[in-house]
C-alpha positions as CSV (number, residue, x, y, z in Angstrom):
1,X,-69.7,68.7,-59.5
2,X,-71.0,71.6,-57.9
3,X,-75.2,71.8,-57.3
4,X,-77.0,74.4,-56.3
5,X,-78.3,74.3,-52.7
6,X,-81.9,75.6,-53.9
7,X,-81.9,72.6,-56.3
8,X,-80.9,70.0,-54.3
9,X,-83.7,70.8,-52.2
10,X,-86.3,71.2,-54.6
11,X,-89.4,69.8,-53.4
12,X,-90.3,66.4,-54.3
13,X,-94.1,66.4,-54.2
14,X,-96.8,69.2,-53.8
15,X,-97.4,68.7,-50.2
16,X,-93.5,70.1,-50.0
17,X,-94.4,73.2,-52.5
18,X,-93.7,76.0,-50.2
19,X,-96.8,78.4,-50.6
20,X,-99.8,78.6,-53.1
21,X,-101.7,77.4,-51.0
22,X,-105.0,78.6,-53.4
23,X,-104.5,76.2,-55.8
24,X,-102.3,73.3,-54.3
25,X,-104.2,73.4,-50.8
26,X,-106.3,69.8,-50.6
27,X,-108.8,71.2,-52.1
28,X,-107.1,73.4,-54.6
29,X,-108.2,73.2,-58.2
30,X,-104.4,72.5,-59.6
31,X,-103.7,69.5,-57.0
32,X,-107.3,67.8,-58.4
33,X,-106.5,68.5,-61.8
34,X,-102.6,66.6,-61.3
35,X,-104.7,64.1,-59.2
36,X,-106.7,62.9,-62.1
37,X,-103.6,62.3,-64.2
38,X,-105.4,64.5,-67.0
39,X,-102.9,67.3,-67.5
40,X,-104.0,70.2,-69.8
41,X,-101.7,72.5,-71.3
42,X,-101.0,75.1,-68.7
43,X,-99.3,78.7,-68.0
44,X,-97.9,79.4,-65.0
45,X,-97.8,83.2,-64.4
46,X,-96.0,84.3,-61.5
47,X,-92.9,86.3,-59.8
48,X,-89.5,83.7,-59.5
49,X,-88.9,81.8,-56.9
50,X,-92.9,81.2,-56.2
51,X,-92.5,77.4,-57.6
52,X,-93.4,77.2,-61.2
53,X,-90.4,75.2,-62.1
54,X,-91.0,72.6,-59.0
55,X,-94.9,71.9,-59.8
56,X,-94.0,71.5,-63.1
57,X,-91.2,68.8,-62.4
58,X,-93.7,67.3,-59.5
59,X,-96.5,66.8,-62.5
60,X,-94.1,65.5,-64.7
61,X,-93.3,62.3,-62.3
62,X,-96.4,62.2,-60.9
63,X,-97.6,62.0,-64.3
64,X,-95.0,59.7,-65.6
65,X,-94.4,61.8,-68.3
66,X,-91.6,62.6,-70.4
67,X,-90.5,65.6,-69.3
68,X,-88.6,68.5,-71.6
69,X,-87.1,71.8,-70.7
70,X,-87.0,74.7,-72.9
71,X,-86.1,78.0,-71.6
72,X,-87.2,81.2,-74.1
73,X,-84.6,83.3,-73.8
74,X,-82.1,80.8,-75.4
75,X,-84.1,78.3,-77.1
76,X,-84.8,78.8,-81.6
77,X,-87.0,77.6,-83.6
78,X,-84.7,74.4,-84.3
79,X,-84.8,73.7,-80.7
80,X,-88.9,73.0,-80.6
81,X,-88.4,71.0,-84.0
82,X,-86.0,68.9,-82.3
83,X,-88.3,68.5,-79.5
84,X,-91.1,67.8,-82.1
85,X,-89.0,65.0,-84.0
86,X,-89.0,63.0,-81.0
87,X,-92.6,62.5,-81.4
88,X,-94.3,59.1,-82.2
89,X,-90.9,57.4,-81.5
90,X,-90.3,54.9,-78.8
91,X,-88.6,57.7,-76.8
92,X,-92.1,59.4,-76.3
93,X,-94.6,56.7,-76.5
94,X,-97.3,58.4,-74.4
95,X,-96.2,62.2,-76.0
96,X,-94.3,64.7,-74.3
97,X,-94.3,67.7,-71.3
98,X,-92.8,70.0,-72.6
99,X,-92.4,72.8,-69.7
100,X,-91.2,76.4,-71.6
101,X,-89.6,79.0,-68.8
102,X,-90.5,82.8,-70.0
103,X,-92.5,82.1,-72.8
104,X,-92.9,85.7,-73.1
105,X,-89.5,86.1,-75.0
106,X,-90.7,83.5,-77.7
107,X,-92.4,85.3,-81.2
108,X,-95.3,84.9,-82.8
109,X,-93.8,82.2,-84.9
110,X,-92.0,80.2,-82.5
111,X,-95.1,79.7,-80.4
112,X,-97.2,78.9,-83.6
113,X,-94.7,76.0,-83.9
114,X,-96.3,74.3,-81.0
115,X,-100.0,74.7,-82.1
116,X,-100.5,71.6,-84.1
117,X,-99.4,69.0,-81.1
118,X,-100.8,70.9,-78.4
119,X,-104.5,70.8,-80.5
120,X,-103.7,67.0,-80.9
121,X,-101.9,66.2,-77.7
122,X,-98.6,64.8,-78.3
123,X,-97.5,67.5,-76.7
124,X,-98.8,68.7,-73.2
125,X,-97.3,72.4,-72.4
126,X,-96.5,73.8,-69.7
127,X,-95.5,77.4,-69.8
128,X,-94.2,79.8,-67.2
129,X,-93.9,83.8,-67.1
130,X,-93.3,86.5,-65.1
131,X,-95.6,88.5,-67.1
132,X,-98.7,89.1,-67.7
133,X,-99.4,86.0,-70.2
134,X,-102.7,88.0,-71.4
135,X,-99.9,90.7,-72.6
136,X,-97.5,88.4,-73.7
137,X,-98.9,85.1,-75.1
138,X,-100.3,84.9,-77.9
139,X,-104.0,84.2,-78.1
140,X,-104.1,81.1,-79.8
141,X,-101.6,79.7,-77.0
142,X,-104.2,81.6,-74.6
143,X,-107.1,79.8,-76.2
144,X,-106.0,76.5,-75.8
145,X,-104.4,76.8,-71.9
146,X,-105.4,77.4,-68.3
147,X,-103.7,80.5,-66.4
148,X,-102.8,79.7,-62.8
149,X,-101.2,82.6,-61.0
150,X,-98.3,81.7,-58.5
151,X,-98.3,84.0,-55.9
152,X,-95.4,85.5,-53.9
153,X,-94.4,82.8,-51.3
154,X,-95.6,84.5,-47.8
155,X,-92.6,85.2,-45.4
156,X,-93.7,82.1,-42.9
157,X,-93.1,79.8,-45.7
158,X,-89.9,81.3,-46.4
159,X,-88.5,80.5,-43.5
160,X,-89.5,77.1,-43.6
161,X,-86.9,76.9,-46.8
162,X,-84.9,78.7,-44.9
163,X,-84.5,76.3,-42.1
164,X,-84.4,73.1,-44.0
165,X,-81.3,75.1,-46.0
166,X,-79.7,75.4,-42.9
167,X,-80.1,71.6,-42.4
168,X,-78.7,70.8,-45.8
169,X,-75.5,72.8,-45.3
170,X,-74.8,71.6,-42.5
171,X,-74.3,68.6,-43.9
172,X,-72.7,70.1,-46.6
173,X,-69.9,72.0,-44.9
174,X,-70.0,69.0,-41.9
175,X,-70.4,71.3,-38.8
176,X,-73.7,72.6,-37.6
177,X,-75.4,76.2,-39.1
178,X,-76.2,78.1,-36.4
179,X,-78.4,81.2,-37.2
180,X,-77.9,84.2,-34.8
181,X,-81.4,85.3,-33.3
182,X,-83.7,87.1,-36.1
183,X,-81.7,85.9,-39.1
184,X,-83.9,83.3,-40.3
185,X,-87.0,85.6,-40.2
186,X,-85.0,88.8,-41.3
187,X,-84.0,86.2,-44.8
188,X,-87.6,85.5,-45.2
189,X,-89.2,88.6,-44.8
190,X,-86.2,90.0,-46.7
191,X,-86.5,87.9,-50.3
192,X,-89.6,89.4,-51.5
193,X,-91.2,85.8,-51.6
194,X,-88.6,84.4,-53.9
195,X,-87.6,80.9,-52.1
196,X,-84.8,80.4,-54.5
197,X,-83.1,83.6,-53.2
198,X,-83.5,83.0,-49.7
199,X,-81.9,79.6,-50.2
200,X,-79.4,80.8,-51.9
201,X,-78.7,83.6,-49.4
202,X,-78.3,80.6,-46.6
203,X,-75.6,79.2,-48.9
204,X,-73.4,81.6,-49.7
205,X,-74.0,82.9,-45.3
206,X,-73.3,79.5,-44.6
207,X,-70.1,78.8,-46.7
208,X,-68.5,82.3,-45.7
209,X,-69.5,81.7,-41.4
210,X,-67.1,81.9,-39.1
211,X,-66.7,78.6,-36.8
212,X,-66.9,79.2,-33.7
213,X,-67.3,76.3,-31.1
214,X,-67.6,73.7,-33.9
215,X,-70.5,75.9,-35.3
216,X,-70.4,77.7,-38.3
217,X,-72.6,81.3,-36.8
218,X,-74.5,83.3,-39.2
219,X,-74.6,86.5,-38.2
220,X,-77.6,89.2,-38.6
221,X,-74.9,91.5,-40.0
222,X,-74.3,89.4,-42.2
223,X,-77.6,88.4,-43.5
224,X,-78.9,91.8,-43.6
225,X,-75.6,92.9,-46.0
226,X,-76.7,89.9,-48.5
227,X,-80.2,90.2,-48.5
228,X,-80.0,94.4,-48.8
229,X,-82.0,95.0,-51.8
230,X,-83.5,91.6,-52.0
231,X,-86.6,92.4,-51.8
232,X,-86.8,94.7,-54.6
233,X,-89.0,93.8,-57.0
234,X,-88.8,95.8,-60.4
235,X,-88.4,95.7,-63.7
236,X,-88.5,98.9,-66.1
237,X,-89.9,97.8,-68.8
238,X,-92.5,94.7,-67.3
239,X,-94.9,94.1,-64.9
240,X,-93.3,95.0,-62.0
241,X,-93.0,98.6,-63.1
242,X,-96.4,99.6,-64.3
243,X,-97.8,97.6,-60.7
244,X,-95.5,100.1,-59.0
245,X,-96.1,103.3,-60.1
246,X,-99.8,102.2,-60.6
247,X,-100.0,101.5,-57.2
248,X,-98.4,104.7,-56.6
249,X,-101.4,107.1,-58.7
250,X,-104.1,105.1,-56.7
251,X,-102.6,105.8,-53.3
252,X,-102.5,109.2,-54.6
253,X,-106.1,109.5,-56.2
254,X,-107.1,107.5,-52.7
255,X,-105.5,110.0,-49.8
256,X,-103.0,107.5,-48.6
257,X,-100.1,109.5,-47.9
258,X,-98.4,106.8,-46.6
259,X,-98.8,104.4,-49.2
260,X,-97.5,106.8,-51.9
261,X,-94.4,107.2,-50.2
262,X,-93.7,103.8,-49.8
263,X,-94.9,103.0,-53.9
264,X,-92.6,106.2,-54.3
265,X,-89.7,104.9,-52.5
266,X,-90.1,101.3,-54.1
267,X,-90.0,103.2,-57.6
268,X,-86.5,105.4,-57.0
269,X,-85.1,102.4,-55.3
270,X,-85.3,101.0,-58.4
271,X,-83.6,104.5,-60.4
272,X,-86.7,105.2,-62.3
273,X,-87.1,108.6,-61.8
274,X,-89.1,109.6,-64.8
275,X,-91.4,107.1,-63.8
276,X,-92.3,108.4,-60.9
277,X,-92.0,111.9,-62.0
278,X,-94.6,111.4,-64.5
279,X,-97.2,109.8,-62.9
280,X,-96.7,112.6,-60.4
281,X,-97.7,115.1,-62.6
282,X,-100.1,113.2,-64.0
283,X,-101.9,112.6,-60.5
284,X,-101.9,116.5,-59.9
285,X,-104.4,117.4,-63.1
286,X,-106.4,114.2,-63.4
287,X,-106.9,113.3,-59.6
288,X,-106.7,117.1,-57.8
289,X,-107.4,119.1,-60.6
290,X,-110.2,122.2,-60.0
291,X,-110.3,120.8,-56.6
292,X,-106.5,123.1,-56.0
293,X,-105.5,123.9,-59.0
294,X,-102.7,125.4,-57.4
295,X,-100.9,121.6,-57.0
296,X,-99.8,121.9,-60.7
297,X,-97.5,124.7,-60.4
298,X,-96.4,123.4,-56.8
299,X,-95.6,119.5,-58.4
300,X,-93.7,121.0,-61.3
301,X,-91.4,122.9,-59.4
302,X,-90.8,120.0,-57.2
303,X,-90.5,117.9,-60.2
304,X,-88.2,120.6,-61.5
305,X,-86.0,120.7,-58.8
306,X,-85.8,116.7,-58.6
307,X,-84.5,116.1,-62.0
308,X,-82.0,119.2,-61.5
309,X,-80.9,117.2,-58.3
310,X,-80.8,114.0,-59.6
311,X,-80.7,110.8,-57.2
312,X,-81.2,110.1,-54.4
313,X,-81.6,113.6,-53.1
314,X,-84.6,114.0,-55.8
315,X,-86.6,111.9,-52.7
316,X,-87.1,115.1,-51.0
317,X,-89.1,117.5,-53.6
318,X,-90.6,114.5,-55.1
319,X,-92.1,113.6,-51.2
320,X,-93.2,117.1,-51.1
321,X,-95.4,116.6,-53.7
322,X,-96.5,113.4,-53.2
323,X,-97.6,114.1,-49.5
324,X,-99.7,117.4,-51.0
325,X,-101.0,115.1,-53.6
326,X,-101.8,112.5,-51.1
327,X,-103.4,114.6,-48.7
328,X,-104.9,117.5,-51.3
329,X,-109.0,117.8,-52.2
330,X,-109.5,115.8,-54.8
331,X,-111.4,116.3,-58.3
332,X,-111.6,114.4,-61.2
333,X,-113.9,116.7,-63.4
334,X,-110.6,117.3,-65.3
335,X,-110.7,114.1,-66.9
336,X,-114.3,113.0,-66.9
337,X,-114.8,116.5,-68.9
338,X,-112.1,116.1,-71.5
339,X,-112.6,112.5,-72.3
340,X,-116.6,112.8,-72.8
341,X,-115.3,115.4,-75.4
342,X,-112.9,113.3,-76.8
343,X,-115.3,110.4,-77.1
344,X,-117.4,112.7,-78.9
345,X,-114.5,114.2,-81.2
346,X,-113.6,110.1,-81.7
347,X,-117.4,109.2,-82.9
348,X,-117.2,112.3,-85.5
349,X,-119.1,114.5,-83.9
350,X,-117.2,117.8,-84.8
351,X,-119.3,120.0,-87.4
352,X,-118.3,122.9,-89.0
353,X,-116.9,125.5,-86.4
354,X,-119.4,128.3,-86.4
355,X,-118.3,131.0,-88.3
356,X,-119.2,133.4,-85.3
357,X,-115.8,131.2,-84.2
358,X,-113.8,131.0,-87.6
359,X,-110.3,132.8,-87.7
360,X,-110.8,135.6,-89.6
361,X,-107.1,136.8,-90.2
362,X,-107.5,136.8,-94.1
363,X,-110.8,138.8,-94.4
364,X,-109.6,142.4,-93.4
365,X,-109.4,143.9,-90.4
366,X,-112.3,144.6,-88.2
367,X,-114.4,141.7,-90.0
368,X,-114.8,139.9,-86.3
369,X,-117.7,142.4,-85.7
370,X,-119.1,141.8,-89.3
371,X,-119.2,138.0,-88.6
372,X,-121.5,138.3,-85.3
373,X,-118.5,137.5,-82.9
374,X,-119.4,139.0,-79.7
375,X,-116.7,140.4,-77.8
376,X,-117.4,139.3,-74.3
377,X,-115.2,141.9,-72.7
378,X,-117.9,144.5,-74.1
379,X,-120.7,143.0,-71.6
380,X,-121.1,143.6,-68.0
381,X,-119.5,140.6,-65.9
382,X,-117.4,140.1,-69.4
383,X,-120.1,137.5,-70.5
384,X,-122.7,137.6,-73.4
385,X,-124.7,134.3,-74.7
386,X,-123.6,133.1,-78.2
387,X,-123.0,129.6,-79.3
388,X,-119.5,128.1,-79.4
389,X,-120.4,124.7,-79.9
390,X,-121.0,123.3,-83.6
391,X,-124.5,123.3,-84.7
392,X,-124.5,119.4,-83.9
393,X,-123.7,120.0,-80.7
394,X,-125.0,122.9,-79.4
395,X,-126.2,122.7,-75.8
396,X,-123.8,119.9,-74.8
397,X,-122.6,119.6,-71.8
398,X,-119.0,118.1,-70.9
399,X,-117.4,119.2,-67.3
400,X,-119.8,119.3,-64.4
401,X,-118.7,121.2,-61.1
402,X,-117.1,119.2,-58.9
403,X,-118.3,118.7,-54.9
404,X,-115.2,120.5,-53.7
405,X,-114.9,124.2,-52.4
406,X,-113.0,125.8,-55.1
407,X,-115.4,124.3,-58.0
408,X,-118.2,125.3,-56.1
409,X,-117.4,128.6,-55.3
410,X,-117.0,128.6,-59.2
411,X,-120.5,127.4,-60.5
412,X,-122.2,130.1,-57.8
413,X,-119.9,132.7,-59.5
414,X,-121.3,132.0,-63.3
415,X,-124.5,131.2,-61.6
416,X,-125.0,134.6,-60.7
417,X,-123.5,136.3,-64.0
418,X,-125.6,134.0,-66.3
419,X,-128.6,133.9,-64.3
420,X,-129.0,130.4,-64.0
């Protein structure tokens, strides 16, 4: 029967785990806790391939405890109940660990099933996701769990899987697995810290290598073909996603030119265009703004022309605009101004509008003179004092003038007309 290579060498105790070093190092706070044999329920939160699953197997025999696997996108309801009837029978005398992969696809229900035992014990839960679990778990799981984050598995560890897969193939496929110069780091640095990929990149190279000499050669080629778009690491609707064009508005906001492209390239690798397109021309008003307000017009034309182009040639408008972005003044008295009066508009603060300000289209014509409206137009530098604000707020103050030399230039303008 055919086993996976990555499974077959699945580490065996935590000194094997490759990585996560923070919290299975000698002195890491999950290797004491499995230490003292006193497992809490726990959720592991993590990309795949970082060694959620493995731990979880390791505390189970360490542990010497009954060990079941659900997995949420398959399991029901009736599958935790089953689970649940073994309970108090002499197939679980000392209760159950019951270790649920992606408990983020579970409802609200189905992870209410589990309350009761894991309050009392009888059940000790581990749960993995690749999520956020403060998103995606509900709080009364939350409440009664630890969080440990796994983190991605660093390329030098990676390579140590690497080469022990190449040991275990070899005896596999009985002749030796030779590695052309470069593969074994090109695999690691290529699997975006996933171990399980990277092993299973070694297999399927090792199982389709020529033999040359009695050797079965892998060839960088070769590797590099496989492992092409291994190291993405995306998902449109998850974590992944909102980290990535996240990461691309605060190299924006932050003047790192360099570091947009690459969160920019990492997001149309992926196909999301809109992604990137929106937080593009979000960047240009919140993070530019006042500061050259002529980057709006500029980023929606390139945004324009990249959704008229489509991918992948839409890279080249939408790197226009993210290097003027990048590398633009920057102002955020945009958003601090609109926001303090939308915090004020949330609290209630409104008021009647003043009825120097009313619309006036169903009292007759000419009656904006009658009301006390005055026309600013009518007064030298087109400005006269009135008050716009409601009564309740009259005098407040929302945007402030930014540090830059276009916002400047702008308060010294209105200085001098208002005599201020």
């Amino acid at each position: 029967m055919y086993r996976p290579l990555a499974d077959e060498i699945r580490p065996l105790t935590l000194d094997e785990v490759y990585g996560q070093k923070h919290i299975l190092g000698p002195s890491g706070l999950l290797r004491r806790i499995i230490a003292s044999g006193e497992v809490p329920n726990m959720i592991f939160y993590g990309p795949s391939g970082s060694g959620k699953t493995t731990v979880a197997n390791i505390i189970a025999r360490e542990t010497h405890r009954q060990l079941r696997r659900l997995n949420a996108t398959t399991a029901s309801l009736s599958d935790v109940k089953d689970i649940i009837n073994e309970l108090d029978t002499f197939l679980t005398p000392d209760g159950i660990l019951l270790y649920l992969d992606e408990i983020q696809y579970f409802n609200k229900k189905q992870q209410q099933s589990l309350l009761e035992f894991i309050e009392n014990g009888k059940i000790t839960l581990i749960a993995s996701t690749t999520e956020n679990p403060f998103f995606y778990v509900y709080n009364a799981i939350l409440s009664r769990s630890t969080v440990f984050e796994f983190k991605e598995v660093p390329p030098e560890e990676v390579k140590k899987a690497v080469l022990r897969a190449c040991q275990k193939m070899s005896e596999r496929i009985g002749v030796a697995v030779e590695l052309e110069e470069g593969v074994a780091d090109w695999i690691a640095s290529s699997s975006g810290g996933d171990v399980r990929k990277s092993v299973n990149a070694v297999e399927l190279l090792a199982s389709a290598a020529p033999i040359r000499e009695g050797k079965a050669v892998v060839s960088l080629a070769d590797a590099r073909e496989v492992s092409r778009r291994s190291s993405m690491h995306y998902d449109r609707d998850g974590d992944q996603h909102f980290d990535a064009v996240s990461a691309l508005m605060k190299s924006l906001r932050g003047s790192d030119p360099d570091a947009a492209l690459h969160y920019l390239a990492r997001t149309l690798a992926a196909g999301d265009l809109a992604g990137a397109c929106r937080r593009i021309l979000c960047s240009a008003s919140e993070d530019i703004g006042l500061a050259y307000p002529q980057a709006v017009p500029i980023v929606k034309a390139c945004v324009d022309t990249a959704l008229q182009l489509g991918l992948p040639e839409a890279r080249l408008p939408l790197a226009e605009a993210v290097i003027l972005l990048a590398t633009a003044p920057k102002s955020n008295s945009v958003v601090t101004a609109i926001d303090a009066a939308w915090a004020d508009v949330e609290k209630g603060k409104a008021g009647t509008v003043p009825r120097e300000m009313q619309n006036v289209h169903a009292d007759g014509t000419g009656f904006e003179r009658d009301q006390g409206y005055k026309y600013p137009h009518d007064y030298p530098g087109h400005w006269v004092k009135q008050q716009y604000m409601p009564d309740g707020l009259a005098g407040t103050k929302y945007y402030e003038y930014g540090d830059n030399k276009a916002e400047q230039a702008a308060k010294r303008y209105w200085e001098a007309i208002k005599g201020e």
